[in-house]
Phi, psi and omega in degrees: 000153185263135170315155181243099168030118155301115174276012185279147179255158203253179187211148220217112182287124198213122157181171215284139210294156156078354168270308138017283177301313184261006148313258175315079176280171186316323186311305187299320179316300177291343143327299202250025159234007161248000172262351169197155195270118182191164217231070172306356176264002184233111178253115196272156176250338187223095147307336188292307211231068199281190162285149195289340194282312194291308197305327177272350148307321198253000155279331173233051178292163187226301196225158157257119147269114175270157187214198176315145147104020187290154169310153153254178208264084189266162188301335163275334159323302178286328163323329193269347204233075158308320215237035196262135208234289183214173166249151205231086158310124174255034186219215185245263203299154188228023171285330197304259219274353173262129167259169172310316198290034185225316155280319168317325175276011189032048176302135155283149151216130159260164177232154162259037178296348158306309233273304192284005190250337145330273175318344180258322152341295187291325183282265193001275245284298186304318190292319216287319197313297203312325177273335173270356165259000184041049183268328170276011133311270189311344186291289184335323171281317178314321178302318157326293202260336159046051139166194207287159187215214192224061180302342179293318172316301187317280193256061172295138170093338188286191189115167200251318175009041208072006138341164149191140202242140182216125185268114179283075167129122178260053176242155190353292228263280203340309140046229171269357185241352157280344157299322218268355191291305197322338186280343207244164216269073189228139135280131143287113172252103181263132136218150185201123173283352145260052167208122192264169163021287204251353169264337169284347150296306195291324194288334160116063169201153185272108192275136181211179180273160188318282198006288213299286206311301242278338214238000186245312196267160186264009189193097174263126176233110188262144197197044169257175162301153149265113161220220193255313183323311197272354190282134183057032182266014137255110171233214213303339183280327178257333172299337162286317171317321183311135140295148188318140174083332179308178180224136176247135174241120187223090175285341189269241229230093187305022170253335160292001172237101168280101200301332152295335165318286189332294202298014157279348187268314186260353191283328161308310191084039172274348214209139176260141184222152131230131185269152160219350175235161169199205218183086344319147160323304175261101167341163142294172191278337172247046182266144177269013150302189214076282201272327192323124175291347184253022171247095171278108142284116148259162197254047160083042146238038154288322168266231189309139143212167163070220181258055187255001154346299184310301183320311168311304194290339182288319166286342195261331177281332187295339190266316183290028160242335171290300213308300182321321174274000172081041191259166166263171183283158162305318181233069188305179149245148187226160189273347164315343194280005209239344164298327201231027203209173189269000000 
């Protein structure tokens, strides 16, 4: 008698050295050798110039799961992988490694850009409180004067009280951070040129122009895509626009601010920023986002990282259990989505 077939698909893990290891706890390892015939000690790093143990993975791959730092899937990539069906991203954005020709080859993909867009939502959520109580201003003066000072003087005026948050981009974080907004006594302010009125009303926010919002709210927070349309669309005009004493927030991308601009605004200290992203990624070392008392800098950790990580890996498994049972995915990507999207 002939063995009777694995039906399980197989699957060939790609992604960037050491990621693997902080993805993937033991629990997910055993998740994902029982939903597919796959080698979990074998993560490939370079598909263009594998190795013969990668290559012949990836001749008879069914799905790739990917995470940061995947190769991308250029036409001799794919040429070595006949039986490559679909990619299952266990991070957000799939512009790095998805190419046309993946789409020309009619590849499915999903991504865990939902997944990934929580954690950056909830540091927003955390930041826009934090800035309208104007705590990383007083933590900065407190540090100074290390013994009493007139904090009612300091912060006359602060509070969450009937704020307005005005959301740059109605995309997965945008969102997710006017839902997570709704409890607290804030107006809400959108803009998106694909979204009109009556959808903006339903997420519980007032749609207006960059302009407008930029020049009504007391807390601006940008969550748009990068693309070439979006560079610099806040610059020296909506920044002027702001009011004095406001906070500009930025979680999408550092090319979407125009950062000289910005330090005309805050090294006066007419204007508050918290970065979490910037443009370079890595400041120069004598950038005076650094020093500014009125700049919270982070180093690109709002989103996933320690184990909220899992949360990705827990998604990337949900779909490859869909894919196996002959399901469609729960979050694909189509390539149209990637003109609006990061």
């Amino acid at each position: 008698m002939h063995p009777t077939p694995d039906p399980r698909p197989s699957v060939l893990l790609a992604m960037g050295p050491d990621i693997y290891e902080r993805l993937f706890a033991q629990r997910h390892r055993d998740r994902l050798t029982a939903l597919a015939r796959t080698d979990p000690s074998l993560v490939a790093h370079d598909l263009a110039d594998p190795s013969p143990r990668v290559a012949a993975a990836l001749a008879g791959a069914d799905v790739l799961l990917t995470c940061w730092g995947a190769t991308p899937l250029t036409p001799p990539v794919l040429a070595a992988a006949p039986r490559l069906k679909a990619v299952v991203h266990a991070a957000g954005s799939v512009k790095h490694h998805i190419t046309d020709a993946c789409w020309d080859r009619g590849l499915t993909v999903s991504s865990a850009a939902g997944a990934n867009a929580l954690p950056v939502a909830e540091y927003t959520l955390a930041t826009i409180l934090l800035a309208n109580k104007r705590v990383p201003h007083s933590a900065h003066v407190y540090r100074e004067v290390r013994g009493d000072h007139d904090w009612r003087a300091e912060l006359d005026g602060a509070g969450n009280y009937h704020r307005t948050v005005g959301i740059v981009g109605a995309s997965r974080i945008g969102r997710r951070v006017i839902e997570l907004l709704r409890p607290f006594d804030l107006r809400v302010l959108l803009y998106d040129p694909f979204v009109g009125a009556e959808e903006a009303a339903r997420l519980g926010a007032e749609a207006v122009t960059l302009d407008e919002l930029c020049a009504r709210a007391d807390v601006v927070s940008v969550h748009a895509p990068q693309l070439p349309a979006t560079r610099h669309m806040i610059g020296a005009r909506q920044l002027a626009l702001m009011r004095t004493g406001s906070t500009l927030i930025n979680t999408a991308r550092g090319s979407l601010i125009d950062e000289a601009a910005l330090l005309d605004e805050v090294v006066p200290g007419r204007l508050h920023a918290v970065l979490d992203v910037t443009d370079p990624e890595l400041p120069p070392a004598d950038s005076p986002f650094y020093e500014l008392p009125n700049v919270l800098l982070t180093p690109h950790v709002a989103g996933s990282l320690g184990n909220e990580l899992h949360r990705m890996t827990d998604h990337a498994l949900d779909e490859l259990e869909r894919y196996a049972r002959g399901l469609p995915f729960a979050e694909p990507v189509r390539p149209t989505d990637l003109d609006r999207s990061a």
